[in-house]
Wavefront OBJ file of the C-alpha trace (Angstrom):
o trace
v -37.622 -15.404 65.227
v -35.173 -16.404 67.766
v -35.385 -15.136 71.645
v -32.268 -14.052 72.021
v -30.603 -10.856 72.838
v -33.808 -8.724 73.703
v -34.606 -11.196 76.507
v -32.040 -9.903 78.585
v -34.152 -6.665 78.669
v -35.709 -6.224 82.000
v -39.132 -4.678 82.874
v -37.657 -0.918 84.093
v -35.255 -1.073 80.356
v -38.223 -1.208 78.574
v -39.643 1.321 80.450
v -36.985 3.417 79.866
v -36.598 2.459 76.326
v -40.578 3.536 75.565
v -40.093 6.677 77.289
v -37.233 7.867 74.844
v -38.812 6.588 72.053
v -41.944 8.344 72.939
v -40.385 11.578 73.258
v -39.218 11.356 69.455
v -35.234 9.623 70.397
v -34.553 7.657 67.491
v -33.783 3.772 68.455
v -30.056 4.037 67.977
v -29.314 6.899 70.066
v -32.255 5.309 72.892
v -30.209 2.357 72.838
v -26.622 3.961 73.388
v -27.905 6.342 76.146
v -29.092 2.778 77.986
v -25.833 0.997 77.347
v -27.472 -1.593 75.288
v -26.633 -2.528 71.984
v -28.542 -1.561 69.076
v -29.020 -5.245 67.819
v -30.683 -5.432 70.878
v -33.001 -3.035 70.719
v -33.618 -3.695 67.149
v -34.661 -7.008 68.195
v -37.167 -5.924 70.862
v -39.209 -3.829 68.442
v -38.836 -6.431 65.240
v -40.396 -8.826 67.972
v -43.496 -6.272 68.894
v -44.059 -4.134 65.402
v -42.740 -0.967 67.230
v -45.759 -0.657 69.034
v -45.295 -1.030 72.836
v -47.228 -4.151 73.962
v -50.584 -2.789 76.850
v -48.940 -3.888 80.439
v -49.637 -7.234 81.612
v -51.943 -8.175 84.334
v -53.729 -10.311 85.965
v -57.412 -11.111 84.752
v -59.542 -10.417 87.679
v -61.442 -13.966 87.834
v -57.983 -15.537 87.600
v -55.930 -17.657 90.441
v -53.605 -15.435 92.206
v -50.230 -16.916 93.699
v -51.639 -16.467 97.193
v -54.405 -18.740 96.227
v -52.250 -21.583 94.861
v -50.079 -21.547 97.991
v -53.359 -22.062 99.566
v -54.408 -25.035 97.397
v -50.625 -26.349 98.113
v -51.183 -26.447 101.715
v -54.511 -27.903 101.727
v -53.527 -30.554 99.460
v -50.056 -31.280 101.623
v -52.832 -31.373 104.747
v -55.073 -34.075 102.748
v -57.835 -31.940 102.196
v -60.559 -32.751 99.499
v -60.693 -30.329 96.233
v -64.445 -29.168 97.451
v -62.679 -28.109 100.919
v -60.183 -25.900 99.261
v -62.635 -24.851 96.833
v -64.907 -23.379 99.749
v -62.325 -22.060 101.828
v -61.267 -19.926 98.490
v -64.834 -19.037 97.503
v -64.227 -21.094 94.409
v -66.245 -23.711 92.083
v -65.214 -26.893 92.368
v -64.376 -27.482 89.306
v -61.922 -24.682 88.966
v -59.504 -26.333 92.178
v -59.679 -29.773 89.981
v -58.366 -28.250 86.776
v -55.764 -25.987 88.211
v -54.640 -29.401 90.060
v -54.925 -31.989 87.070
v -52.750 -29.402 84.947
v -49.842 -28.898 87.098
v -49.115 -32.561 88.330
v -52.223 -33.983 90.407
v -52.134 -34.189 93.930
v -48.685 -35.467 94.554
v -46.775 -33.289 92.260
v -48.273 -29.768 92.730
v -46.505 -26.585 93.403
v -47.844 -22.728 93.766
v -44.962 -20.977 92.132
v -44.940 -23.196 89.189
v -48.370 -23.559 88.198
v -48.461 -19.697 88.728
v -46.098 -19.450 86.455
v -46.827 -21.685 84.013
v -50.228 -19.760 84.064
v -48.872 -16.450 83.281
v -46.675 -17.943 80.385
v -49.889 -19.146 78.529
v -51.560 -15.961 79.313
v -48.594 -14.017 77.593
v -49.420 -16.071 74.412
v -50.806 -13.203 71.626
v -54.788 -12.768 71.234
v -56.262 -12.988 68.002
v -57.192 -9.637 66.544
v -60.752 -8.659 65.228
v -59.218 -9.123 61.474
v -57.990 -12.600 62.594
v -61.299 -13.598 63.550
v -63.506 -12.537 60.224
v -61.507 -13.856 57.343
v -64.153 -11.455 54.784
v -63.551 -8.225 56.752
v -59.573 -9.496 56.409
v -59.221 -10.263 52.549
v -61.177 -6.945 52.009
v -58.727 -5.131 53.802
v -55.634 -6.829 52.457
v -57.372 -6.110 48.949
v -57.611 -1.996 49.377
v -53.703 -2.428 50.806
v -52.903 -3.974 47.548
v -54.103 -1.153 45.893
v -52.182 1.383 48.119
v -55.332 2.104 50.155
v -53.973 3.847 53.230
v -55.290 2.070 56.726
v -56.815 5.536 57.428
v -58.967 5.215 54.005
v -60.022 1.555 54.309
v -61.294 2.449 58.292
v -63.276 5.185 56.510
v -64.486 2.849 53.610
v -65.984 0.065 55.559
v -67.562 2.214 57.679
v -69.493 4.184 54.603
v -70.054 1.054 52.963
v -71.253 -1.324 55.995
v -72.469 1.498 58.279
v -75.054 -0.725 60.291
v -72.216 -3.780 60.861
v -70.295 -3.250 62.925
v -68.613 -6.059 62.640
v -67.687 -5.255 59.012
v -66.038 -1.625 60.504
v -61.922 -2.065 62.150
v -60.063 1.562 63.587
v -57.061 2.259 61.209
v -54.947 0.883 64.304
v -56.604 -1.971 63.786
v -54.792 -2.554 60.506
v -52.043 -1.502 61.427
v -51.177 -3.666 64.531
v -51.363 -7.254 62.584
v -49.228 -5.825 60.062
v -46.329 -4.783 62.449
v -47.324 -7.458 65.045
v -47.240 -10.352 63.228
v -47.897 -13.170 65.961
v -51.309 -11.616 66.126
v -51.808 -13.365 62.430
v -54.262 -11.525 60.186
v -52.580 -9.925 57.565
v -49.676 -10.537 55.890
v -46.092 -8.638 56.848
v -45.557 -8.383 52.480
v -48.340 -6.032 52.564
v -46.288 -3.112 54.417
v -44.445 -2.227 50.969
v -47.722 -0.947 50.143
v -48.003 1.289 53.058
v -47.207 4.966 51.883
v -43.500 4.811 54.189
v -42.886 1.025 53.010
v -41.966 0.584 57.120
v -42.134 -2.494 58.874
v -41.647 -0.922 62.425
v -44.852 1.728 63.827
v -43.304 5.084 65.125
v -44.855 7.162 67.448
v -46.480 10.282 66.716
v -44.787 13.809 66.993
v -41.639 15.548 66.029
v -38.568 13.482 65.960
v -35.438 14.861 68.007
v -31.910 15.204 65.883
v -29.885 11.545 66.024
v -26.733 12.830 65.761
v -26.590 10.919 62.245
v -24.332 13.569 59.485
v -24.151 16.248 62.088
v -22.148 19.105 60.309
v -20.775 21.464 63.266
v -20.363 24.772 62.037
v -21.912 24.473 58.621
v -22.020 27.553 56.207
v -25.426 28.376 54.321
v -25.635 28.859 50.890
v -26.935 32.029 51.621
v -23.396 33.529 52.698
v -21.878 32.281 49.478
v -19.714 35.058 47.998
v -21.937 37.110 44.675
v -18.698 35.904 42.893
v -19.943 32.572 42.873
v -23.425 33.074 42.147
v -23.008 34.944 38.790
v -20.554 32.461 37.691
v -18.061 35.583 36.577
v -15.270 33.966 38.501
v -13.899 30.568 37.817
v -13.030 28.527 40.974
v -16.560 27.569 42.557
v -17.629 24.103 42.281
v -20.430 22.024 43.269
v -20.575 18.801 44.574
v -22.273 15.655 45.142
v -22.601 11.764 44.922
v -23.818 9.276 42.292
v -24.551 6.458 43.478
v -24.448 2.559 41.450
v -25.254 -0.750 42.117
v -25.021 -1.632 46.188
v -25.011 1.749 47.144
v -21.661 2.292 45.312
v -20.569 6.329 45.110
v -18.678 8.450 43.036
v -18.359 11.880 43.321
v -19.172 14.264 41.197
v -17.786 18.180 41.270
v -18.252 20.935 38.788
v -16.724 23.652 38.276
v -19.877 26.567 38.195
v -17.970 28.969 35.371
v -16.712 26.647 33.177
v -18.524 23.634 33.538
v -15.810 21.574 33.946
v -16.221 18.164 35.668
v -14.189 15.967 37.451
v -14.935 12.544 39.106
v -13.279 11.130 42.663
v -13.537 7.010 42.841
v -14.641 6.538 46.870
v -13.331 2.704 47.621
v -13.997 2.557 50.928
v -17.258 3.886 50.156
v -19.032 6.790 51.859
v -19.942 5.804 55.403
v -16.502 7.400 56.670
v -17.018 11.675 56.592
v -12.954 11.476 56.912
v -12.392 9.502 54.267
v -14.932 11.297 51.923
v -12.754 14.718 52.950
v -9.424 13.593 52.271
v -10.456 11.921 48.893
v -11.843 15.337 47.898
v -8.718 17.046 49.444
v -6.334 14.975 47.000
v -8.016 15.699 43.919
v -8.512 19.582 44.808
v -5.362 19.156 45.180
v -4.532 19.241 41.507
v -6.183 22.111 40.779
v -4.442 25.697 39.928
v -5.075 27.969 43.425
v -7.358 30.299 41.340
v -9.381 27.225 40.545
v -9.793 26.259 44.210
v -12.141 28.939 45.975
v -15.396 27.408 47.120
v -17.389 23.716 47.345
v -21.222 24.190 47.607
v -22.797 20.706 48.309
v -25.900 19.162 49.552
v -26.964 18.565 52.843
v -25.497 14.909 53.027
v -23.741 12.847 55.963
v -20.363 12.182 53.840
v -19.278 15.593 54.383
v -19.478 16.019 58.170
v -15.695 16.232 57.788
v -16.080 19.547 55.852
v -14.112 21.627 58.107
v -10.477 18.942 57.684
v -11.453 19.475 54.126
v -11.245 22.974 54.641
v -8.120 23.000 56.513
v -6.522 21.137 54.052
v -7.339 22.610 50.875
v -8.293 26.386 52.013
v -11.555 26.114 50.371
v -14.851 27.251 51.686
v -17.865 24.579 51.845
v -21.328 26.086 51.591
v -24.707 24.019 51.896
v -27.975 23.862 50.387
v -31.075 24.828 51.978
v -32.882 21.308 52.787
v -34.351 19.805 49.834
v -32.945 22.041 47.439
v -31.286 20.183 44.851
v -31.859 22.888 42.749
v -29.056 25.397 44.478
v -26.568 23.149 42.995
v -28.457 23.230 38.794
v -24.875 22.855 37.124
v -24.128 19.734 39.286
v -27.888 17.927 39.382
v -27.803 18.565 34.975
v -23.944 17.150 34.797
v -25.014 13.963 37.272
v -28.193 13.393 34.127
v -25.388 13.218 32.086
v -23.023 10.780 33.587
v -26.089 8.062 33.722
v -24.781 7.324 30.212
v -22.090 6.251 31.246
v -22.754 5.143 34.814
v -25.622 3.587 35.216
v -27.357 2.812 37.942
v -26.998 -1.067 37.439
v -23.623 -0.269 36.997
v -21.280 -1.206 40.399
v -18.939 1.634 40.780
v -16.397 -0.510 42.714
v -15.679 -2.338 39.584
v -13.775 1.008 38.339
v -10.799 2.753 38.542
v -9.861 6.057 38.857
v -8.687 5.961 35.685
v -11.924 4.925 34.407
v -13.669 7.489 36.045
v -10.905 10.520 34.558
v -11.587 9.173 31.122
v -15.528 9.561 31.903
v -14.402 13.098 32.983
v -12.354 13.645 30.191
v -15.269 12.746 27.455
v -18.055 14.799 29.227
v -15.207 17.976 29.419
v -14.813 18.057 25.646
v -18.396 17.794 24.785
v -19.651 21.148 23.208
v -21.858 22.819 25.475
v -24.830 25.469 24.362
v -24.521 27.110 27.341
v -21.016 28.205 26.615
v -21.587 29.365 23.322
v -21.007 25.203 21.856
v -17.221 25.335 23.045
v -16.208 22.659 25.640
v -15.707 22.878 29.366
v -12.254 21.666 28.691
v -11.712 24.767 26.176
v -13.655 27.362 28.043
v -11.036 26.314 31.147
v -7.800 26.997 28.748
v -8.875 30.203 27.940
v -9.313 31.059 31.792
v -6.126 30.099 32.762
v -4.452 31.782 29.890
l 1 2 3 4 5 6 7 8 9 10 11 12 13 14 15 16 17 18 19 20 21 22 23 24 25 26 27 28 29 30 31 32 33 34 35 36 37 38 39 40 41 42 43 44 45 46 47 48 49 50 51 52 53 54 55 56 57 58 59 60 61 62 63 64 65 66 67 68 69 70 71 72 73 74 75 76 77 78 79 80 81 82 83 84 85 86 87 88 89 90 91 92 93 94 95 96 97 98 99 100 101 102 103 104 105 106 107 108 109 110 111 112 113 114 115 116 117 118 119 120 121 122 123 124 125 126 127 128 129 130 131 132 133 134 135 136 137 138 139 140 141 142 143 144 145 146 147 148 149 150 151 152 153 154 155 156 157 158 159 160 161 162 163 164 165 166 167 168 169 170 171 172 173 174 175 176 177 178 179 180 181 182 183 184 185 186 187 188 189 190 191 192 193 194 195 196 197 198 199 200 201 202 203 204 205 206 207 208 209 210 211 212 213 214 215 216 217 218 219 220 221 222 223 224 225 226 227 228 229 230 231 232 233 234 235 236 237 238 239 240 241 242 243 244 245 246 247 248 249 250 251 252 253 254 255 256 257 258 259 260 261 262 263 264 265 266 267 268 269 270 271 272 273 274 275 276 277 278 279 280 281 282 283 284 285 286 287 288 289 290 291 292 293 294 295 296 297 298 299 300 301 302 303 304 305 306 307 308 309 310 311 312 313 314 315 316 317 318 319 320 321 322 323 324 325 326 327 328 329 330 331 332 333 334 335 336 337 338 339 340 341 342 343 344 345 346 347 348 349 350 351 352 353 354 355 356 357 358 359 360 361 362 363 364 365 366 367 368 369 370 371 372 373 374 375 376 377 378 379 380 381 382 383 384
């Protein structure tokens, strides 16, 4: 992978960074709070697995800098190697290497050999899975089977309880499979891992990320009884089928009558405004007893509820989380429309047109639930 952008990171950004992260701040909103850019960011924790990397430092029987300024002076003075050695309190041997790998006598200097020295030591260590190719391929063989790293640290450690060099700490697995410079186990084998992620996260409760924030949101709860015995026509329910490359449509049905009607999305569903004023055009259609309430899921693509509101006078009420259920007339009526739209299917291949004659069909299909007329019929008789 190439260097780039997250090189420009310096030591008290990733500081920073790791402490937002740690507190549960998602990467994107960690990045924009440091004024970096998420690519950036992104980049940094590609390059370490998501897992902060232990500080550096300097191994304790190592040369320090003060040391090779030393060994610079005494060689500028024409001292021997054994002089410098015992002024230092050091072998011999150790002066002549550090000298014969950073230019001999005549081309030696502290600050480069220093840090030349703490390049190579940044180089990654081989992990304990690295380093026993059995333990390894058993490992990567209970991944395969959608062992979780918590189960196979448990497994070895029943089955080779006396070796422990047979026995690795879930983390263990883990860290070559994020990290891959430390080269053990494959980066493939994280679609077996239960989340299919390719980045660690830290433990605890993560904060809000501002992602489909819906100010002033209405429950379901406060929905009018109206609506909930399906006496009055005018209540729909909403949501979004998606096709091939994440292409939407949406779906809305009317709760009473079952009638359905599709919206074509073109500029897909990223844009909450857009979403609201395609909705608000097609609402826009409808008789004003037909246009009373919108119940819809908990999705980003309507944080613009409130201009779809203001524009079309009806209420929007949301489901509890995870409670596709709240909305039965719309999750049945989105079964259906797999017949027709598939999931292979790309959406932005279709018109509007295409989609109303979808609608159409589905609206004069005889339904049991209203006594084998059609949604279509059932609708003339309430507007008569």
């Amino acid at each position: 992978m190439p260097h780039g952008d997250f090189e420009k990171l310096t030591p008290l950004m990733i500081e920073a960074l790791w402490q937002r992260l740690r507190t549960g701040m998602a990467a994107k909103p960690a990045a924009r709070s440091l004024g970096l850019g998420m690519s950036t960011v992104r980049s940094y924790l590609i390059r370490c697995g998501g897992i902060r990397p232990a500080p550096r430092a300097r191994g304790a029987g190592k040369l320090s800098l003060a040391e090779r300024e030393e060994i610079s002076r005494g060689l500028a003075a024409k001292e021997s190697l054994r002089a410098i050695a015992r002024r230092l309190g050091r072998a011999p041997s150790t002066i002549s290497r550090e000298v014969a790998a950073n230019g001999g006598r005549r081309h030696y200097r502290a600050l480069r050999a220093d840090e030349r020295a703490w390049a190579r030591a940044s180089r990654a260590k081989r992990c304990k899975l690295a380093g026993n190719e059995r333990l390894a391929q058993l490992v990567a063989a209970k991944l395969l089977k959608r062992w979780s790293p918590q189960q196979i640290a448990g497994w070895l450690k029943s089955v080779f309880p006396d070796d422990e060099g047979m026995q690795v700490s879930h983390e263990s697995i883990y860290r070559p499979l994020f990290v891959q410079a430390r080269g053990a186990l494959r980066k493939e084998l994280t679609q077996y891992l239960r989340t299919g992620r390719v980045l660690r996260r830290p433990k605890g409760a993560r904060l809000p990320d501002g992602r489909g924030a819906r100010p002033g949101t209405v429950r379901i709860c406060e929905r009018p009884v109206e609506a909930e015995d399906r006496a009055v026509p005018g209540h729909w329910e909403g949501d979004l089928v998606f096709g091939k490359g994440m292409s939407p449509v949406v779906t809305l049905v009317e709760r009473s009558t079952r009638f359905v009607m599709l919206v074509a999305l073109p500029e897909g569903h990223h844009r909450a405004d857009a979403v609201a004023d395609a909705l608000s055009a097609a609402v826009s259609t409808l008789p004003t007893q037909l246009a009373k309430s919108l119940t819809w899921d908990l999705g980003h693509e309507m944080a613009q509820h409130a201009r779809f509101s203001a524009a079309t006078g009806m209420q929007v009420y949301f489901c509890d989380p995870k409670s596709p259920w709240q909305r039965g007339s719309n999750e049945n009526t989105n079964g259906l429309l797999r017949y027709y739209l598939p999931r292979s299917l790309d959406f932005r291949t279709l018109t509007q047109a295409d989609f109303d004659a979808i609608a159409a069909e589905l609206n004069e299909r005889s339904r049991q639930t209203l006594g084998f007329r059609s949604p279509s019929q059932v609708l003339a008789e309430v507007l008569r």
